[in-house]
Backbone bond lengths (Angstrom), bond angles and torsions (degrees), N, CA, C in turn:
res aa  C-N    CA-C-N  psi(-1)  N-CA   C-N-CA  omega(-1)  CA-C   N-CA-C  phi
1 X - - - 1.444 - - 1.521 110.66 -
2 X 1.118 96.31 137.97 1.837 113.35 -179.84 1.819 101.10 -66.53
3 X 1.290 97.17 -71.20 1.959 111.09 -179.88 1.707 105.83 -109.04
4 X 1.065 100.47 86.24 1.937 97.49 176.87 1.188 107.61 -41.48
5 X 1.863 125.96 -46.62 1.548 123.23 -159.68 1.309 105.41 -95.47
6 X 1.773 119.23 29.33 1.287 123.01 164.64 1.446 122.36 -81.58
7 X 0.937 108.69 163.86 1.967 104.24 173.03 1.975 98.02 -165.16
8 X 1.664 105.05 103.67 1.238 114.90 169.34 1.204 116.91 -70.36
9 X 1.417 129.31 132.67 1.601 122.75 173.69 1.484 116.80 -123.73
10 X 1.311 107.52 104.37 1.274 113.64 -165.89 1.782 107.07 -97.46
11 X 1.918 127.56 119.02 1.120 108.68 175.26 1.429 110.32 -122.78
12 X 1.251 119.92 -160.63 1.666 131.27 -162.76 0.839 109.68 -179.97
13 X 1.636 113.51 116.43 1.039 143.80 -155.94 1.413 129.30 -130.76
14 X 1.650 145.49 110.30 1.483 130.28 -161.99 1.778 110.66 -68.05
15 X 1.296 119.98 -48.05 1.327 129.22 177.68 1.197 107.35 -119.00
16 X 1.554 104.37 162.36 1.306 126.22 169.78 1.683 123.20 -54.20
17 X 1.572 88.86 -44.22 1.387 110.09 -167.20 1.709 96.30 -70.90
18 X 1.778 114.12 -41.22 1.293 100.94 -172.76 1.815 123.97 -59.77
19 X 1.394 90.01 -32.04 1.672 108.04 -179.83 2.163 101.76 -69.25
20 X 1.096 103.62 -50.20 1.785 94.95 170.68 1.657 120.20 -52.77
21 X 1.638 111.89 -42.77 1.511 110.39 169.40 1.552 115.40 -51.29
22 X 1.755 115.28 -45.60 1.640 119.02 -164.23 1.824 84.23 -63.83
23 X 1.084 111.68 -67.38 1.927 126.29 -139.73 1.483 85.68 -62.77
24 X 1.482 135.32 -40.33 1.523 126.48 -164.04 1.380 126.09 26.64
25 X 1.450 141.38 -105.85 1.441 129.21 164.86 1.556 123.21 -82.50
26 X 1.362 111.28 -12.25 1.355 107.55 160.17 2.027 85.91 123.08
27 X 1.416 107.80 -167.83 1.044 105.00 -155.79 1.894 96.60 -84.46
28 X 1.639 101.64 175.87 1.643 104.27 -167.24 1.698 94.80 -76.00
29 X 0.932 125.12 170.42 1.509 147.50 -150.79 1.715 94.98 -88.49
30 X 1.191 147.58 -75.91 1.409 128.92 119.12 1.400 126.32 48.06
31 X 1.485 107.78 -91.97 1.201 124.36 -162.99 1.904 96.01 -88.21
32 X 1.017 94.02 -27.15 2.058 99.36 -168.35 1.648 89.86 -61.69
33 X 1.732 129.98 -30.16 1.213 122.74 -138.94 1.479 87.71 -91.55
34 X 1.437 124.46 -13.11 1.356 108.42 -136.97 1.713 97.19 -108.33
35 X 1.757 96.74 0.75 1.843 119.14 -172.78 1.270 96.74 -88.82
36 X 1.762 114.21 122.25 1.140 118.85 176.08 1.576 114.25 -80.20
37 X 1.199 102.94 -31.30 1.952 118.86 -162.55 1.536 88.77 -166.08
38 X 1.484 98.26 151.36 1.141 128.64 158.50 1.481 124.39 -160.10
39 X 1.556 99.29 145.60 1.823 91.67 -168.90 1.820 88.34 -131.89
40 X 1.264 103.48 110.17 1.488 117.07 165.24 1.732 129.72 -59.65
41 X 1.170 121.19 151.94 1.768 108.15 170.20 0.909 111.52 167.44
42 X 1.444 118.87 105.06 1.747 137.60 161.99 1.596 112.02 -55.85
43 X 1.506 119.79 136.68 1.257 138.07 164.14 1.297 127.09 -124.06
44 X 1.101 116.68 135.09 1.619 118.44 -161.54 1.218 114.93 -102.75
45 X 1.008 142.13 114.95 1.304 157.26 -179.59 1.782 124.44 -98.65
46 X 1.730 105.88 81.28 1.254 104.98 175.61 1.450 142.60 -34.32
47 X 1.414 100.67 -39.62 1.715 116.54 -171.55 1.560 98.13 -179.53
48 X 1.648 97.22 142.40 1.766 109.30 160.48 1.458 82.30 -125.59
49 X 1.752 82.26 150.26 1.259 109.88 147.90 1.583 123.59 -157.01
50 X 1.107 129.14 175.99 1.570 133.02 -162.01 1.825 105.91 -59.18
51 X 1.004 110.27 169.16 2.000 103.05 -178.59 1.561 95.75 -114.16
């Protein structure tokens, strides 16, 4: 491991709207304290299909 006290969180999501219901005000006050950094970023994904 590059950063042992790292932890990547990768999610996936169908809508926008569904990802605004999960995230709502953001994380509890608690857990927000315990985030050193974070770097956010949506990717768009035209189409899957089988290979």
């Amino acid at each position: 491991m590059i950063e042992p006290d790292r932890i990547n969180v990768h999610e996936r999501w169908e809508t926008d709207e569904a990802l605004a219901r999960f995230r709502g005000a953001g994380p509890e006050p608690a857990q927000a304290a315990r985030i050193r950094d974070a770097e956010v970023r949506a990717y768009r994904i035209a189409a899957v299909e089988a290979p």
